[in-house]
BALOBA-1460 file (C-alpha; in Angstrom, 3 decimals):
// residues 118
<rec num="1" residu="x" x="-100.002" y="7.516" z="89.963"/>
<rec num="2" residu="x" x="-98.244" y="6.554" z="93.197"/>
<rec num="3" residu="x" x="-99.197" y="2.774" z="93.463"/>
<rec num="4" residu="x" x="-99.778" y="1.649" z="97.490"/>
<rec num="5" residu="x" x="-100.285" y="-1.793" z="96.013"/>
<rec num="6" residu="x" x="-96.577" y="-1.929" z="94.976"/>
<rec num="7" residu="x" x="-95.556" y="-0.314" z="98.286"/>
<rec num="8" residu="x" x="-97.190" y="-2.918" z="100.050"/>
<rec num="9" residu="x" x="-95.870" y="-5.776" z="98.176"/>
<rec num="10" residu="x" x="-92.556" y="-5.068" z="98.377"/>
<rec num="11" residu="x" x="-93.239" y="-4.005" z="102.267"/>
<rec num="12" residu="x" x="-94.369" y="-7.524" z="102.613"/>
<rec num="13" residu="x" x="-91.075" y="-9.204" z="100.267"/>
<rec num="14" residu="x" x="-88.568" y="-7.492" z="101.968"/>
<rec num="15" residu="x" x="-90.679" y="-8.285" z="105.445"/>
<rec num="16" residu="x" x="-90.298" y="-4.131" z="106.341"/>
<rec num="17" residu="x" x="-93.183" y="-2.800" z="108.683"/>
<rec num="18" residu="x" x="-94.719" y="0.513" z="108.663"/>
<rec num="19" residu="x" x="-92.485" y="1.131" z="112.414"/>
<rec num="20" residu="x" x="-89.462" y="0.417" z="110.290"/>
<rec num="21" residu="x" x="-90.019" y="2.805" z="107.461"/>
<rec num="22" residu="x" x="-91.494" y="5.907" z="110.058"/>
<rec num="23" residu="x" x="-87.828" y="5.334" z="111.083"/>
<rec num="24" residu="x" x="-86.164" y="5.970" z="108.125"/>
<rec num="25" residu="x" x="-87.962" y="8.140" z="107.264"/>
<rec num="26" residu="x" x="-88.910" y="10.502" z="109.943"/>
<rec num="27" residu="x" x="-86.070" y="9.050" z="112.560"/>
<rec num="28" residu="x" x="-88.797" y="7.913" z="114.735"/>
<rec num="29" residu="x" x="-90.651" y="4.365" z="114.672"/>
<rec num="30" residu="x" x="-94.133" y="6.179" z="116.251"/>
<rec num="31" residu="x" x="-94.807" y="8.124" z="113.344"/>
<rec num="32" residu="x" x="-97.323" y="7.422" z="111.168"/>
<rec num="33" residu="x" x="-97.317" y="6.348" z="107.787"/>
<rec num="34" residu="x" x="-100.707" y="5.700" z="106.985"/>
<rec num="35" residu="x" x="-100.724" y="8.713" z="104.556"/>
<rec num="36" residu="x" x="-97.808" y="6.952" z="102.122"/>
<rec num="37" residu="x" x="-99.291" y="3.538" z="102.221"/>
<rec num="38" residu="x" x="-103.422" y="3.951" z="102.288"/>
<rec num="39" residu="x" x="-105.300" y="3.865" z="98.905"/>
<rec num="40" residu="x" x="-105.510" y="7.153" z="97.856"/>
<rec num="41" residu="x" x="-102.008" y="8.375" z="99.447"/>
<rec num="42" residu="x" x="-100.633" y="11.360" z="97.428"/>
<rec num="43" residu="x" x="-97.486" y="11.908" z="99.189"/>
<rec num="44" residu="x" x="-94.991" y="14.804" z="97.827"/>
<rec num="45" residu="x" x="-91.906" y="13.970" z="95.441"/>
<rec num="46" residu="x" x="-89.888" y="14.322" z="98.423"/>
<rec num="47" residu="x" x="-91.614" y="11.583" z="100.353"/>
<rec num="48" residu="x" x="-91.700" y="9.582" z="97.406"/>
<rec num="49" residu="x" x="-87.786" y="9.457" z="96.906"/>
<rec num="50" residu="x" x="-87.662" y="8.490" z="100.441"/>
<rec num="51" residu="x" x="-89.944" y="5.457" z="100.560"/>
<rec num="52" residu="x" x="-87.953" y="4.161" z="96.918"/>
<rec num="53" residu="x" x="-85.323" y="4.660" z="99.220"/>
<rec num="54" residu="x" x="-86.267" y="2.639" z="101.971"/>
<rec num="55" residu="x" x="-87.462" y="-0.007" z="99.334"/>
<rec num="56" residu="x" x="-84.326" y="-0.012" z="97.364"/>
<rec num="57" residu="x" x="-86.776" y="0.412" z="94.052"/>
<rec num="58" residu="x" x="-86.497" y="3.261" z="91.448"/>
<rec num="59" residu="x" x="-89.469" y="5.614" z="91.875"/>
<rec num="60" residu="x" x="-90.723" y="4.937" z="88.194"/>
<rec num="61" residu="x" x="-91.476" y="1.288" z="90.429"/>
<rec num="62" residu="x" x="-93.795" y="2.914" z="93.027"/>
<rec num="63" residu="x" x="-95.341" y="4.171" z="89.852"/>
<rec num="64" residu="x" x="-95.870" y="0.788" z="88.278"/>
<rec num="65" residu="x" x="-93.948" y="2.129" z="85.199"/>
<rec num="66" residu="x" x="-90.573" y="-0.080" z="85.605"/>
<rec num="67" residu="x" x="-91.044" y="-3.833" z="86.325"/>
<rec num="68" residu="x" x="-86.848" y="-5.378" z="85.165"/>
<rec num="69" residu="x" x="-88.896" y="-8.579" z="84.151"/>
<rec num="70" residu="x" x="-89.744" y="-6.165" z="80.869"/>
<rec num="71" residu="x" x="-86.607" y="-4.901" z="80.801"/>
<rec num="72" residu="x" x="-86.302" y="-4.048" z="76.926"/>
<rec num="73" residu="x" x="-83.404" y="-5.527" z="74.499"/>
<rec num="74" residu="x" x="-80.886" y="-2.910" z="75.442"/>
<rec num="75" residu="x" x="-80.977" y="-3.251" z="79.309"/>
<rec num="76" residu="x" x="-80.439" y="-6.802" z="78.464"/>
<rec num="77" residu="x" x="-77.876" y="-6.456" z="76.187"/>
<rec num="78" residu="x" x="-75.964" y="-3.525" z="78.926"/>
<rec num="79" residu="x" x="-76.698" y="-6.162" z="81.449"/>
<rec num="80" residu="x" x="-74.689" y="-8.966" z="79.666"/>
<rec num="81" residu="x" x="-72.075" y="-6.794" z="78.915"/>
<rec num="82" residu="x" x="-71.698" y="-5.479" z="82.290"/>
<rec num="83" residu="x" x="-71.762" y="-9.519" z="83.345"/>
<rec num="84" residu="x" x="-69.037" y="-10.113" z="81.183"/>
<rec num="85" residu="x" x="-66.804" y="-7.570" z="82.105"/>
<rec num="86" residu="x" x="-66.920" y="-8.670" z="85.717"/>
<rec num="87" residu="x" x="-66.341" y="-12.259" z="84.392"/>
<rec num="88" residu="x" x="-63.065" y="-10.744" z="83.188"/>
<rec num="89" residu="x" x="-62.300" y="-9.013" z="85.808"/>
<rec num="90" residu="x" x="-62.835" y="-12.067" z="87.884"/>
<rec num="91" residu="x" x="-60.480" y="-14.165" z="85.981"/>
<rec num="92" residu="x" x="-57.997" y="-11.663" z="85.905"/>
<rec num="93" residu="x" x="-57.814" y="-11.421" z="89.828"/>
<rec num="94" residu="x" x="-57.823" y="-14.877" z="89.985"/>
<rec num="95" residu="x" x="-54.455" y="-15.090" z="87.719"/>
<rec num="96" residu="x" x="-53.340" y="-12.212" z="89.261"/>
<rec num="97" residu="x" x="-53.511" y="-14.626" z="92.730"/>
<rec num="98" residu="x" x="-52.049" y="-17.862" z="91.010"/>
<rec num="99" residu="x" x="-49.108" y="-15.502" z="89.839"/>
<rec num="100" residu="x" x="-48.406" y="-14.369" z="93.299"/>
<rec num="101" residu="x" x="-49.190" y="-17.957" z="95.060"/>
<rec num="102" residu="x" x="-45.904" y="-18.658" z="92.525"/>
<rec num="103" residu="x" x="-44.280" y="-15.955" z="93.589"/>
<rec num="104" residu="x" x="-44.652" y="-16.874" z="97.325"/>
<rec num="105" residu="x" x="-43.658" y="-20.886" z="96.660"/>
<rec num="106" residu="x" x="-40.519" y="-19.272" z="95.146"/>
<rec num="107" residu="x" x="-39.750" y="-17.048" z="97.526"/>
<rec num="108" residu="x" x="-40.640" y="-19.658" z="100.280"/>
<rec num="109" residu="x" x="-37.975" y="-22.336" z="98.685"/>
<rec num="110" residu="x" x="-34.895" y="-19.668" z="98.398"/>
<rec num="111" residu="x" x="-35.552" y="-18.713" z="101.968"/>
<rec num="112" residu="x" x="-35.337" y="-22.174" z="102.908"/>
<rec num="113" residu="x" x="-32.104" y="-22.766" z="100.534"/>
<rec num="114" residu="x" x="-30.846" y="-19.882" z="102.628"/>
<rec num="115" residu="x" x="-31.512" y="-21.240" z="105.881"/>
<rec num="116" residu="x" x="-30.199" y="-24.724" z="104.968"/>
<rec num="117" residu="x" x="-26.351" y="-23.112" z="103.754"/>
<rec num="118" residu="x" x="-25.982" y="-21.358" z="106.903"/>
């Protein structure tokens, strides 16, 4: 079941009012959300995408069914992996700039052997 208690939480974490989400949602800060945040609020599928949306939560959240602090061992382990990949990646842009900072220094010291001939 749609859970306004999670809603409201993460209204209150991310510091979001109800103004701010009538406005992404409907375009227009006046318009009243009382029926997607009230106990008892059945809002549509369609609604329900929206306010994960505006929450930046998956809607298994709203639904209490998805909490990453239980993530299980294989979102872990796809977690680390993905971690270590951009480790790599890192490391490889970073020796990709030492290369070219070389590169540079050596072009820099020909020009000025260049300028110092003429």
């Amino acid at each position: 079941m749609y859970n306004v208690e999670i809603v409201d939480r993460l209204m209150r974490e991310q510091k979001k009012s109800a103004s701010d989400m009538a406005e992404f949602i409907y375009g227009n800060r006046r318009r009243s959300v009382v029926h997607l945040v009230k106990e008892g609020a059945n809002p549509t599928a369609e609604l329900i995408e929206k306010v994960a949306d505006f929450l930046d939560v998956s809607i298994d959240e709203l639904f209490g069914r998805y909490n990453p602090r239980n993530a299980n061992d294989r979102d872990v382990e796809l977690m680390e992996k993905l971690i270590r990949a951009q480790e790599a990646q890192i490391n490889m842009s970073n020796e990709a700039n030492e290369l070219l900072k070389s590169k540079i220094r050596l072009l820099e010291f020909e020009l000025n052997e260049v300028k110092h001939a003429k």
